[in-house]
C-alpha positions as CSV (number, residue, x, y, z in Angstrom):
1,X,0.0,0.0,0.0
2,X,1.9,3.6,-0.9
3,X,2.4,6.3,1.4
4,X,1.2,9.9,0.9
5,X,3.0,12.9,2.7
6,X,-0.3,15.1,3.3
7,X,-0.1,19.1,3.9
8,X,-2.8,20.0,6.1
9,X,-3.5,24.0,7.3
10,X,-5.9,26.0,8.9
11,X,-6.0,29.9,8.7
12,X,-5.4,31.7,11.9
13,X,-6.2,35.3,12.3
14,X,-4.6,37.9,13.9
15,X,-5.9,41.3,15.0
16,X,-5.6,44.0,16.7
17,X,-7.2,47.6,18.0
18,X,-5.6,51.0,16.8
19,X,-8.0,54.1,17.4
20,X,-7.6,56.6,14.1
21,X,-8.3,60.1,13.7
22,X,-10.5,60.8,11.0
23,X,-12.9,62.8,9.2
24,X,-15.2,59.1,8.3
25,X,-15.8,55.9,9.3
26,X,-14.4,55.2,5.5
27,X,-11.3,57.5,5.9
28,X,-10.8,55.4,9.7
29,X,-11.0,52.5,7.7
30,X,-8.2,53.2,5.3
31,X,-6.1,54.6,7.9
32,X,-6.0,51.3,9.4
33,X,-5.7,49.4,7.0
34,X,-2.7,51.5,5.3
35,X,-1.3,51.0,9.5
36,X,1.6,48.3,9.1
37,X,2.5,48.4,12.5
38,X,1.4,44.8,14.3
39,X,3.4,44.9,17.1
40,X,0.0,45.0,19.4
41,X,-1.3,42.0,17.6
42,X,-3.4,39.0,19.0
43,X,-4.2,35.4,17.6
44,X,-7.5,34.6,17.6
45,X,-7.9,31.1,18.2
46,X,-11.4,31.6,18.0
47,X,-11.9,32.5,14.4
48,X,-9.5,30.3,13.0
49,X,-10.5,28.1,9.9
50,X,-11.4,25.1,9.0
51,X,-8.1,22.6,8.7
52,X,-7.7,21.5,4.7
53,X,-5.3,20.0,2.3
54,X,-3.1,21.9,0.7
55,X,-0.5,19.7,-0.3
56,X,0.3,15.7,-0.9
57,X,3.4,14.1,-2.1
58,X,3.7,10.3,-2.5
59,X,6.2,8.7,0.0
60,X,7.2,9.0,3.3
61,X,8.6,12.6,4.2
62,X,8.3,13.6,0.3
63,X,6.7,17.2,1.1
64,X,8.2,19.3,-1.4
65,X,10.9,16.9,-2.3
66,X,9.1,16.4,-5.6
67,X,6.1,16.8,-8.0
68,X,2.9,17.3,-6.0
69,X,-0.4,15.2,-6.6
70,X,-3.2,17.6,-7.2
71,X,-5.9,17.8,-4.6
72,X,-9.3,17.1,-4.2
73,X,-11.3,19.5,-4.9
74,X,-13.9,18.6,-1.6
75,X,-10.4,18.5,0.5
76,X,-9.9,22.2,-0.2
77,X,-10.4,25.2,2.0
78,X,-14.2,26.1,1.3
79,X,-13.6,29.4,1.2
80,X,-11.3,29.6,-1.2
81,X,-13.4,27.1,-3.1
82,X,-16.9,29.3,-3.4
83,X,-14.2,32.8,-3.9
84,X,-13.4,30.6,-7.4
85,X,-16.8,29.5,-8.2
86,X,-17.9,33.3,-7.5
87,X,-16.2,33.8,-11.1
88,X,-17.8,31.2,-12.9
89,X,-21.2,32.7,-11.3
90,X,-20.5,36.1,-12.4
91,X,-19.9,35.2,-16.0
92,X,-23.2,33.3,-16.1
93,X,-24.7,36.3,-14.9
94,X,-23.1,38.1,-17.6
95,X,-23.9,35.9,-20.1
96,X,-27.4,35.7,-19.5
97,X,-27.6,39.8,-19.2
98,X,-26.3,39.8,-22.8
99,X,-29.3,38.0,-23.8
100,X,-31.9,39.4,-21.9
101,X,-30.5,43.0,-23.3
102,X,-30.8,41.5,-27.0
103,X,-33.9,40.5,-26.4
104,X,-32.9,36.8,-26.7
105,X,-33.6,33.6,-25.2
106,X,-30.6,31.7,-22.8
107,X,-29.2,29.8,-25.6
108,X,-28.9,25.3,-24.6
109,X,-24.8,26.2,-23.9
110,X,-26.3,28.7,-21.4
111,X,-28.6,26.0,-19.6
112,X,-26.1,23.3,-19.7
113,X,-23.4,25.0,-18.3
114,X,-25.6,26.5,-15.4
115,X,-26.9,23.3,-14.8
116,X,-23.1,22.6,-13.8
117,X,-22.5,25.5,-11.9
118,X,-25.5,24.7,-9.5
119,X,-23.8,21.2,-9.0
120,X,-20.8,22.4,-8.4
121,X,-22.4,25.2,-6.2
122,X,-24.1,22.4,-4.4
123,X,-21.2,20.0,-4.0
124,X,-19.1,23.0,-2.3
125,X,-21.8,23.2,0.5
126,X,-21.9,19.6,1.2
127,X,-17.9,19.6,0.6
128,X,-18.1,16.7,-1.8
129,X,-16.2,16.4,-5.4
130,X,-17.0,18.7,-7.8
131,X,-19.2,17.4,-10.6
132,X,-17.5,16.0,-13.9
133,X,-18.1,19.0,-16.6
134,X,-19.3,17.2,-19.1
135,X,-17.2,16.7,-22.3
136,X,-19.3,18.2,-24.8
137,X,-19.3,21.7,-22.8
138,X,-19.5,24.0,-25.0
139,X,-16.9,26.9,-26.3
140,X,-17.1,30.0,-25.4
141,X,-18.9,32.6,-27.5
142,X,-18.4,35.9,-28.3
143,X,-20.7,39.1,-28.8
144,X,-20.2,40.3,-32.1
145,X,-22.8,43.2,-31.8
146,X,-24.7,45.0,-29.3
147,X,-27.5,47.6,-29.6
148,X,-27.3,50.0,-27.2
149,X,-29.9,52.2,-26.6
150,X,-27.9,55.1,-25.1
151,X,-26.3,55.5,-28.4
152,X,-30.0,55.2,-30.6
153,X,-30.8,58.0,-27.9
154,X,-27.6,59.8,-29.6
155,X,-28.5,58.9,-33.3
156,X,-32.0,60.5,-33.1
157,X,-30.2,63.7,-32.2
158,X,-28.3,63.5,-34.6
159,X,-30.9,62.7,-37.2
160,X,-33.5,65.3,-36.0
161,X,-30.7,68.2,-36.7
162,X,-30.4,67.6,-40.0
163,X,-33.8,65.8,-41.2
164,X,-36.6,68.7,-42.0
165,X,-39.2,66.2,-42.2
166,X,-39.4,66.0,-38.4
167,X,-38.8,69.9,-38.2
168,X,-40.3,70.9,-34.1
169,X,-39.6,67.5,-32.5
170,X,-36.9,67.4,-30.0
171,X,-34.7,64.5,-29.1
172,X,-36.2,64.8,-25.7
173,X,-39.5,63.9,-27.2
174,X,-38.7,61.0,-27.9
175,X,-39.3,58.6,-24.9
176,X,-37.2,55.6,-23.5
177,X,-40.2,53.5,-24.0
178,X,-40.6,54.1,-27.8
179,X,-36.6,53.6,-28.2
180,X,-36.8,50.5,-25.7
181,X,-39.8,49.0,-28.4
182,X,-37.7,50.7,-31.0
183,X,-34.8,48.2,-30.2
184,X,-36.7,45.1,-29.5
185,X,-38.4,45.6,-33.0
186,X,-34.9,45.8,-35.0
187,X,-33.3,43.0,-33.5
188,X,-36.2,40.6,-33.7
189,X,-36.4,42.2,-37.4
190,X,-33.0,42.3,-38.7
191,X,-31.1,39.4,-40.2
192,X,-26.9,39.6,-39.7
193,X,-26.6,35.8,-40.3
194,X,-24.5,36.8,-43.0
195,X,-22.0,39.5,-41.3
196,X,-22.3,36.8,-38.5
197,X,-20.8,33.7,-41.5
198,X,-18.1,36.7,-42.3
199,X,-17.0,37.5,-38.7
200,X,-16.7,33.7,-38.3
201,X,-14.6,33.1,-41.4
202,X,-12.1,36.2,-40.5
203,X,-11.7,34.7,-37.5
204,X,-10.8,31.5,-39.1
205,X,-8.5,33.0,-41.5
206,X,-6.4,35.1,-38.2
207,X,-6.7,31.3,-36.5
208,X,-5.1,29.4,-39.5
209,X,-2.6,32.5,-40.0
210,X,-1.6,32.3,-36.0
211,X,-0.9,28.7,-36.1
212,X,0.7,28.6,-39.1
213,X,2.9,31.8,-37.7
214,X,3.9,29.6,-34.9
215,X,4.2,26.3,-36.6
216,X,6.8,27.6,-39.0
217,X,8.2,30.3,-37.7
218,X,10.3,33.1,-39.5
């Protein structure tokens, strides 16, 4: 049976009480944070943290003495664990606000890779394994075009100062309702399929260059 040299820490806090001068709370709070001086400080057994893995070697005594196994995901410190999955969360979030603002509908790659993230969400507050991601997870995507309607709000200015056929409406006229139906009318409308076909085959031409570039360089 092998032998596993196994790192295990827990985080323990230290702290200490300063009083600070000040115009805020805020300003108080950046005074003592910017303080470096801990010669006051305390350990605060109290608060520490959990105990978690954060290094094995095979062999006795190997810690360090060679390459490290990866660990578990379930044996690492939790709070490091849902800081990580904060990211994935927030591009979701992302993702999905892109949509809603196009007026689309979460695309499948959307869904399934949610799904996931609520596993994996799920597995971090039991503290089990994280989920397998399953293979067929799809690429990421990219937003080619984006209607804002800030910038409509700045082409109807622009039109009404030169177009006499609307001669004694004002920009302001215009509400942010009738731009906001405005917007959702041109995008379910309009067909870019094919600037869509052309961004994707520029984008395979720069690929093809870029590998080629590196596969035989000079």
């Amino acid at each position: 049976m092998p032998a596993y040299t196994i790192e295990t820490t827990y985080t323990l806090p230290l702290f200490r009480h300063g009083t600070y001068i000040a115009d805020t709370p805020e300003a108080a709070c950046k005074a003592a944070l910017d303080d470096d001086n801990w010669e006051s400080s305390k350990k605060d057994y109290d608060s520490s943290g959990e105990i978690h893995v954060t290094g094995i070697w095979e062999g006795d005594n190997a810690a360090y003495a060679g390459s490290p196994i990866t660990v578990p995901s379930h044996f690492e410190e939790s709070v490091r664990r849902r800081a990580r999955h904060f990211e994935i969360l927030l591009g979701l979030l992302k993702m999905l606000f892109h949509d809603v603002q196009a007026g689309r509908s979460p695309s499948g790659d959307w869904l399934a890779k949610s799904s996931w993230a609520i596993a994996r969400g799920e597995a971090i507050l039991a503290k089990a394994a994280d989920p397998i991601e399953a293979p067929d997870t799809p690429k990421p995507s990219h937003v080619l075009a984006r209607l804002e309607e800030e910038r409509v709000r700045s082409a109807i200015a622009a039109v009404l100062e030169v177009d006499r056929d609307f001669d004694g409406l004002s920009p302001v006229s215009v509400s942010d309702a009738e731009i906001q139906s405005a917007c959702v009318s041109v995008v379910t409308a309009m067909d870019l399929s094919d600037a869509v076909s052309n961004a994707e085959f520029h984008a395979a031409m720069a690929s093809i260059r870029a590998a080629y570039g590196r596969l035989h360089p000079g």
